[in-house]
Structures are given as structure tokens and as C-alpha cells.
C-alpha positions in Angstrom: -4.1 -9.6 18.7 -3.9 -6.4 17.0 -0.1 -5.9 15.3 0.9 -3.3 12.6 3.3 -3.1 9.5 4.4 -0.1 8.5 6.1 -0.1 4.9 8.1 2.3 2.8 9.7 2.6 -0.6 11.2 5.4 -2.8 8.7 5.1 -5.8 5.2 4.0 -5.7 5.7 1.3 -7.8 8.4 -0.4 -5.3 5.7 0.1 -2.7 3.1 -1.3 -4.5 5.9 -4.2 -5.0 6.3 -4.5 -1.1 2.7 -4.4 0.0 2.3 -7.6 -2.6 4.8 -9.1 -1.2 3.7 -8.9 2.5 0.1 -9.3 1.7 1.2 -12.3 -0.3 3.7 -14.1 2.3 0.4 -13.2 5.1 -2.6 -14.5 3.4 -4.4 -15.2 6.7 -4.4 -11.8 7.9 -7.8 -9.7 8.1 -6.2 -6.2 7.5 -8.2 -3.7 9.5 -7.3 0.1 8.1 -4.6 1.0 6.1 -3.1 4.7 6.3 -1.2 6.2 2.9 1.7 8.8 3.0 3.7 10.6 0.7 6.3 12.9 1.6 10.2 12.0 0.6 8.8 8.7 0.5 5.9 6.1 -0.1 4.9 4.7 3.2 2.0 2.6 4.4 1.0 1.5 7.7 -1.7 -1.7 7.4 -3.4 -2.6 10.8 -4.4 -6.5 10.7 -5.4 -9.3 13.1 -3.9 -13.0 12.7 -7.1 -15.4 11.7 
């Protein structure tokens, strides 16, 4: 099953911070695409299937 999590922090650094974090807590996920934007904030949306 395809699922999605979509992230967002004020600084890029807090991002990168989150994405560790939920890559971390999920270490059995194959992430299939990730899409980057920047506008008032840092968001990323990570497309991954459960192994």
C-alpha cells in the first residue's frame, strides 16, 4: 500500500530535524519520491510503501 507524509517546519534545519526523525521512527519503509517546497515554509511530501 502506497501512503504519504507530508512534513513542514519554519527553518530548514527543523525540517531536516523532522524528516530524521520520521525516517528514523520508520526504518522499514522504501520511500518512493520525495517532493521539496519552499515558500513561507519548508515542507516535504515523502511517498513510501511499508516492507
Amino acid at each position: 500500500m502506497i501512503k504519504t507524509k507530508t512534513i513542514s517546519a519554519m527553518t530548514e534545519k527543523g525540517l531536516d530535524k523532522k524528516i530524521s526523525e520520521f525516517l528514523y521512527e520508520n526504518q522499514y519503509i522504501e520511500v518512493s519520491d520525495i517532493h521539496f517546497n519552499v515558500g513561507s515554509v519548508f515542507a516535504v511530501l515523502i511517498v513510501y510503501k511499508d516492507k
